[in-house]
C-alpha positions as CSV (number, residue, x, y, z in Angstrom):
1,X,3.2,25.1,20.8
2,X,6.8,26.4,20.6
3,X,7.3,30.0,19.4
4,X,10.4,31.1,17.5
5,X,11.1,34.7,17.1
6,X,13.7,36.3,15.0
7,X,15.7,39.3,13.2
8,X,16.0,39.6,9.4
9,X,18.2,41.5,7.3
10,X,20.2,40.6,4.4
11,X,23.0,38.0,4.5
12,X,25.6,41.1,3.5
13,X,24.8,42.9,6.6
14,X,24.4,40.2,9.2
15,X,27.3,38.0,8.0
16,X,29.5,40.8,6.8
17,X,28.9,44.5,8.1
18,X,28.4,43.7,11.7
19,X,30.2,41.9,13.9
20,X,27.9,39.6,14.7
21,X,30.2,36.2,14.9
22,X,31.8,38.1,18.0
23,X,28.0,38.7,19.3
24,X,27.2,35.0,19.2
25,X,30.0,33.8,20.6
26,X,30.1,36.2,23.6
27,X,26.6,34.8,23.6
28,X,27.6,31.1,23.5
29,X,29.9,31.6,26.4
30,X,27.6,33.3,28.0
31,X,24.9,30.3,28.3
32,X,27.8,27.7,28.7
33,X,28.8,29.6,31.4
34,X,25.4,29.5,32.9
35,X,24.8,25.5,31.6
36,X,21.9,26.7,29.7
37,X,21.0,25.1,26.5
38,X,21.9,27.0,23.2
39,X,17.9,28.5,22.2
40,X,19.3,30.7,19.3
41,X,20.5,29.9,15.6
42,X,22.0,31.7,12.6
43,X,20.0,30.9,9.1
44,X,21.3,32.0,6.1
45,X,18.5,32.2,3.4
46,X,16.0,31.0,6.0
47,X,13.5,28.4,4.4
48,X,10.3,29.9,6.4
49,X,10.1,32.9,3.8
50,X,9.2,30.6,1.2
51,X,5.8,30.5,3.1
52,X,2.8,32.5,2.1
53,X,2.7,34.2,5.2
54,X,5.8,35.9,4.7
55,X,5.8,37.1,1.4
56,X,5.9,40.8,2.7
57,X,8.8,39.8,4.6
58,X,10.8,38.5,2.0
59,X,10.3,41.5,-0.6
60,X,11.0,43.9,2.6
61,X,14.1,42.3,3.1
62,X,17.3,42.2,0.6
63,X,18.4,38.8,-0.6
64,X,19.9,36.8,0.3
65,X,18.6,36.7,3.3
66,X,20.0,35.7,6.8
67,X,18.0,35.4,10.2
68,X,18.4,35.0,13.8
69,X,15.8,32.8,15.0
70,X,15.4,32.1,18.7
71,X,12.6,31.0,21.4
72,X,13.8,33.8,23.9
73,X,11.8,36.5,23.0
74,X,14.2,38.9,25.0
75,X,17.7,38.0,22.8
76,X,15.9,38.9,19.9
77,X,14.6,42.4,21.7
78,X,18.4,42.7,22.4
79,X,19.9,42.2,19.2
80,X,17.1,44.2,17.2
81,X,18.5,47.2,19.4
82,X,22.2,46.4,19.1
83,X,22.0,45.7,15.0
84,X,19.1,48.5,14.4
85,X,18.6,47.8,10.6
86,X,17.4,44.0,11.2
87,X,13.3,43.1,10.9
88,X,12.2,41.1,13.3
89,X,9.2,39.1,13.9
90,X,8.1,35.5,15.5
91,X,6.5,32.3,14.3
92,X,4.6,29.3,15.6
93,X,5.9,25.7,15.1
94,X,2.5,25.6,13.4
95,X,2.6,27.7,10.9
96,X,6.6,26.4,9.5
97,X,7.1,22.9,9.6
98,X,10.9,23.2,9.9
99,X,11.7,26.5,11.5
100,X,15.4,26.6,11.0
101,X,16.1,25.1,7.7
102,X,17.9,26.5,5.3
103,X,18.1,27.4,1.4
104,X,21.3,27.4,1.7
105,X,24.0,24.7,0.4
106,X,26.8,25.2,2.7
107,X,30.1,23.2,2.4
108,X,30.8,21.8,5.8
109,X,34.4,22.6,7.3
């Protein structure tokens, strides 16, 4: 059963105060350069806090929410210490049907 973990915070502060599009791609390259497989995602208003099981999650957390949901367990460590004000946790395919959709609407470029 595959495990996703990820950092939360609110779509202001991931998206906006932190220079995270600069992080992923550094990241991006990173793998490419390495021919591993992307195994990390950017959600904004992540669909998983709609379930019950996160309800203290999603009243911890300022909305709109953003998250950075990945299965390496060790990214997530990284950026939890690199963005400090994120909450993180982890999920089973199991417990959310669709792990990285979105509540989101976003107009495609």
């Amino acid at each position: 059963m595959q495990t996703y973990y990820f950092v939360l915070a609110s779509q202001r502060f991931l998206c906006e105060e932190e220079p995270l599009d600069e992080v992923l791609r550094e990241r991006r390259r990173n793998y490419e350069h390495q021919g591993k497989e992307i195994d990390f995602w950017l959600v904004v208003q992540p669909a998983f806090l709609e379930n019950v099981a996160f309800a203290d999650l999603k009243t911890r957390c300022p909305q709109p929410a953003a998250a950075i949901i990945s299965t390496n367990p060790q990214f997530i460590t990284w950026l939890k210490l690199r963005l400090e004000y994120v909450i993180t946790g982890e999920f089973t395919a199991a417990q959310v049907a669709e792990p990285l959709a979105s509540l989101a609407s976003l107009p495609m470029p």
